[in-house]
PLY file of the C-alpha trace (Angstrom):
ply
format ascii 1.0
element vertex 235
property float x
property float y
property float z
element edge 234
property int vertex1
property int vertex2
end_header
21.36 -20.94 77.16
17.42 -19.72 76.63
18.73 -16.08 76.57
21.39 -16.45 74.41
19.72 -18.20 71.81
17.06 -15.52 72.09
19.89 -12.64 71.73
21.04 -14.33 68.64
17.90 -14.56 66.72
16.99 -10.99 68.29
20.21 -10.03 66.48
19.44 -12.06 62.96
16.35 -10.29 62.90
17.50 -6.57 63.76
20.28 -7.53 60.83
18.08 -8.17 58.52
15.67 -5.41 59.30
18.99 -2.79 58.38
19.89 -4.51 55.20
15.99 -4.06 53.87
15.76 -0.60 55.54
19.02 -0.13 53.07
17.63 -2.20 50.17
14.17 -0.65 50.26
15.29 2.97 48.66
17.70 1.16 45.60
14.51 -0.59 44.44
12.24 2.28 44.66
14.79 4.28 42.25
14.88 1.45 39.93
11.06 1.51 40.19
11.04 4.82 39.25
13.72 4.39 36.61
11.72 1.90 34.93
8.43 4.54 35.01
10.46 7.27 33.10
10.25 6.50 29.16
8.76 8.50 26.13
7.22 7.56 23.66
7.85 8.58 20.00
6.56 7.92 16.30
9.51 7.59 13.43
8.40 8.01 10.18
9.81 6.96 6.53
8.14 7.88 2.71
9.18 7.27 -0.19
8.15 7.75 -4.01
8.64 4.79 -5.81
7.59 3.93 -9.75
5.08 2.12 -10.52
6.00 -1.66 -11.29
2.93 -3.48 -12.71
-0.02 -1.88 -14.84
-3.21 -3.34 -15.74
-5.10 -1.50 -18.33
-8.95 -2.61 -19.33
-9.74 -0.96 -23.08
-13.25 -0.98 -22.93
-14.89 -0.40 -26.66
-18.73 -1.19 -27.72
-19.93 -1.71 -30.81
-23.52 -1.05 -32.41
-26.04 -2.48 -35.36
-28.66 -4.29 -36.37
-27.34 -7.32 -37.76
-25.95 -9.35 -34.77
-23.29 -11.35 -37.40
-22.10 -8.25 -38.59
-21.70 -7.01 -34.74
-19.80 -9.82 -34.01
-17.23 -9.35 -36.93
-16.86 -6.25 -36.20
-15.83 -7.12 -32.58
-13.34 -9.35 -34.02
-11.81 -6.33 -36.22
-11.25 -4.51 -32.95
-9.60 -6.64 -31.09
-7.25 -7.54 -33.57
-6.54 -4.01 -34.24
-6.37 -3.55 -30.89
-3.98 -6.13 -30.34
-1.63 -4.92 -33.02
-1.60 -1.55 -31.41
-0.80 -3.23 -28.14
2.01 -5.61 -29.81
3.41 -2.45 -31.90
3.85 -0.23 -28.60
6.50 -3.26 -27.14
3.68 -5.72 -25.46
3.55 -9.66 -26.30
0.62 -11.83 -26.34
1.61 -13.12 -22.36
0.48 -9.62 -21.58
-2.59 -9.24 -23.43
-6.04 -11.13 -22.65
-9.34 -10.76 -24.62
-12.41 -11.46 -22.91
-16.18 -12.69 -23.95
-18.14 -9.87 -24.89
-21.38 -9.03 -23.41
-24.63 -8.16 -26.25
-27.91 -5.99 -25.28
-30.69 -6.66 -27.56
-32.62 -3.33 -27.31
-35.46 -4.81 -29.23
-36.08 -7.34 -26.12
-35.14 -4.92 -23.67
-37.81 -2.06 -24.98
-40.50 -5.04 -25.26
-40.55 -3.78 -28.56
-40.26 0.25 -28.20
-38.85 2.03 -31.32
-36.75 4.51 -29.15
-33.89 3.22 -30.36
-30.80 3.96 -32.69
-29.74 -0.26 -33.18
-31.03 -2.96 -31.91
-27.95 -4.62 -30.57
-24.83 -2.62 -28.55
-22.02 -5.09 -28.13
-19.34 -4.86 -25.40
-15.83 -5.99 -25.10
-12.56 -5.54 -23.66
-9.12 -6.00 -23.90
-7.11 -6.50 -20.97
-3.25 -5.31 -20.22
-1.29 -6.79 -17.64
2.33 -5.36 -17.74
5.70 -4.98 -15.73
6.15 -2.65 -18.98
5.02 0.52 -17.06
6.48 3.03 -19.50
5.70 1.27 -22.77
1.99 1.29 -21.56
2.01 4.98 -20.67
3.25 5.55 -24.32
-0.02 3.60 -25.49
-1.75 5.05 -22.87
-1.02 8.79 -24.66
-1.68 7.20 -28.15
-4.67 5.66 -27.62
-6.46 8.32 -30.11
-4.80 6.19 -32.85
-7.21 3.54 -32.04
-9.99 6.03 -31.96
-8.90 7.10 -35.69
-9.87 3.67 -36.34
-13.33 3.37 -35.62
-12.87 1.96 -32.38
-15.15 3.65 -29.76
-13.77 3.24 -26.66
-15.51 3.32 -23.81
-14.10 5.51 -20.31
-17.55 5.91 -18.74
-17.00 5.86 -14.95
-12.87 5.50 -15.86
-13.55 2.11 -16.98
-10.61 2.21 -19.28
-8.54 3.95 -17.12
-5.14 2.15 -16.38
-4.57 0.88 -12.49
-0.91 1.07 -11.87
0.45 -0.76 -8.71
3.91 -1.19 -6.74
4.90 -5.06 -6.08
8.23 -4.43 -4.82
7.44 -3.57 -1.07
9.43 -6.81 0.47
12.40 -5.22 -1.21
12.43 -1.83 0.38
11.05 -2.92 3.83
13.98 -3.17 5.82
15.21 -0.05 5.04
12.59 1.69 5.62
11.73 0.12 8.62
15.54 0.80 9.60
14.84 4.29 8.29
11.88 5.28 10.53
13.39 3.87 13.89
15.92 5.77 12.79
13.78 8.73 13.24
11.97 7.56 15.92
15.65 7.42 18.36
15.97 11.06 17.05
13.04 12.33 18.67
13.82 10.62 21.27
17.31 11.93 21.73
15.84 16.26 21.64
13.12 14.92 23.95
15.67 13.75 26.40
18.54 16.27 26.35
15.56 18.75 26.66
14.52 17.15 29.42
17.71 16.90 31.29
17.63 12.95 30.90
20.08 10.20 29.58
18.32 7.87 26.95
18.26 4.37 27.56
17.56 0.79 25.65
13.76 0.28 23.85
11.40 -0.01 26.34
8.66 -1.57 23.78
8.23 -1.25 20.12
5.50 -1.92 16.87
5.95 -1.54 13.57
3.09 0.24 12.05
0.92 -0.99 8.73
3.00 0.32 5.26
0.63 1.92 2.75
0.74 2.58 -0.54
-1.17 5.44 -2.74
-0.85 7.33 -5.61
1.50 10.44 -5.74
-1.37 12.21 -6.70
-4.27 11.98 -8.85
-2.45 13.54 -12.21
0.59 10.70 -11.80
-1.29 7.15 -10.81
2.04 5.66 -12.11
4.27 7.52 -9.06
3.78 5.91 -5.78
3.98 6.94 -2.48
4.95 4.15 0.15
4.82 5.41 4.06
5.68 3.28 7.25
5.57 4.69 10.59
7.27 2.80 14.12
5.74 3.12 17.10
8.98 3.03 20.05
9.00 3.32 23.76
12.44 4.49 25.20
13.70 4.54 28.87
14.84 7.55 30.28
17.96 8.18 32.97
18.31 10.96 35.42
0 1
1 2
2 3
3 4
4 5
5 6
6 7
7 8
8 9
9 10
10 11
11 12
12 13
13 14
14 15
15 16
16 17
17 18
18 19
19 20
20 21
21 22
22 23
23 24
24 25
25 26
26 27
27 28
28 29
29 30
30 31
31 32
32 33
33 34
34 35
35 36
36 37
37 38
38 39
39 40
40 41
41 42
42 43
43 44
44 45
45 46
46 47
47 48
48 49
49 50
50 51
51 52
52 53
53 54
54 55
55 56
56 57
57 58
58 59
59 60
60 61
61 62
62 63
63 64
64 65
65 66
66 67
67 68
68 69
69 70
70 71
71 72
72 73
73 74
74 75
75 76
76 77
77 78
78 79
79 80
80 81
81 82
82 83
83 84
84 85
85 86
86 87
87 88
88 89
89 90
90 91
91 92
92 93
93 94
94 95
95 96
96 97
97 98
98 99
99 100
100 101
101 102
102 103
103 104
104 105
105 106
106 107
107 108
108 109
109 110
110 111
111 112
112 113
113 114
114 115
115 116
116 117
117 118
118 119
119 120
120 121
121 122
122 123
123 124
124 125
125 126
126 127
127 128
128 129
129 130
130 131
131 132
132 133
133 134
134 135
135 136
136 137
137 138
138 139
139 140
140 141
141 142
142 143
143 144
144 145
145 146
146 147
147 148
148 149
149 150
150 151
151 152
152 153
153 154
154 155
155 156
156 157
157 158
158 159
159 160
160 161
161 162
162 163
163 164
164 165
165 166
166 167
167 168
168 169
169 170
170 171
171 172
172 173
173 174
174 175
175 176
176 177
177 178
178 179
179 180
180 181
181 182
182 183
183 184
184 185
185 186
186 187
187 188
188 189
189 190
190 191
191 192
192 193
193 194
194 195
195 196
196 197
197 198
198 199
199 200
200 201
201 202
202 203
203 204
204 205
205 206
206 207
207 208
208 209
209 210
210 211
211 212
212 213
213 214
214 215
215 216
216 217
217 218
218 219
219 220
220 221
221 222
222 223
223 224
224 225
225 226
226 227
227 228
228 229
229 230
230 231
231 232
232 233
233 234
């Protein structure tokens, strides 16, 4: 009975030897199945108008008599405000902050190199969806300048800064777009390769950014997404 029982389990154990010795090379080609992949980098751009403008006019005033500075500030930025209401703006759009005075006098502890003893600063802000209608004023500003009104672009500080808000719209197309792409390059890589492409092995969406056109259109953007995708690849 001791010998048989012995032949039996000597048998279980030879069995199950053959069926690893048989299972042993499937799961090294899946192993090595699972090793093959590419990876490959889709890419989407697009040029998109500007949706949202904000536009600082920066002006400065000069004299000697600080009530008549003041009234004179006043003048501007109710001119300027007309201008701004007469080129399609309305008042929502159009802010008017405190201005800032320099008192030479106090500043040159009492120095006559000088032309006035006070220079006044103020601006008028524009924050529009109207992109167009403030490139219009944007080109006309010299009627303001016809005026009187000095304005003031030192360092572009009365340059316009246009922007695009409308990113969550475009997104998924884009995003569709560029792993779109992406499966492409994927594709030549494998038929060059001799190789069957398989499911997404791993994937990451990369950060969108947003920039100018270029430097003579500010009011053209250029939005850019790139994927990141992992594929398998099949003998």
């Amino acid at each position: 009975m001791e010998n048989k029982g012995n032949f039996f389990a000597g048998l279980a154990i030879m069995a199950g030897l053959v069926i690893m010795g048989l299972c042993i090379p499937a799961a090294v080609r899946e192993y090595g199945a699972t090793k093959r992949s590419v990876s490959v980098r889709g890419l989407c751009e697009r040029e998109v108008p500007a949706d949202k403008v904000i536009w600082p006019i920066k002006f400065r005033v000069s004299g000697d008599d600080l009530n008549s500075v003041f009234s004179e500030i006043e003048r501007n930025n109710a001119s300027i405000k007309a201008f701004l209401k007469a080129g399609g703006l309305e008042d929502a759009e159009i802010s008017v902050g405190a201005p800032s005075i320099d008192d030479k006098l106090a500043q040159d502890y009492g120095g006559n190199n000088r032309y006035y003893r006070y220079v006044a600063k103020s601006t008028v802000t524009v924050c529009s969806e109207k992109v167009n209608a403030v490139l219009a004023l944007v080109k006309d500003q010299k009627s303001l300048i016809r005026k009187g009104i000095i304005i003031d672009d030192e360092w572009g500080g009365s340059t316009p800064a246009y922007s695009f808000e409308g990113l969550n719209a475009i997104k998924p197309e884009m995003i569709e777009e560029a792993t779109r792409n992406a499966r492409e390059s994927a594709q030549k890589f494998a038929d060059d390769s001799g190789s069957r492409l398989g499911k997404i092995r791993e994937a990451s969406q990369g950060y969108f950014t947003i920039e100018s056109r270029d430097s003579n259109t500010p009011e053209i953007k250029k939005v850019r997404v790139v994927t990141n995708v992992v594929y398998y690849l099949k003998k």
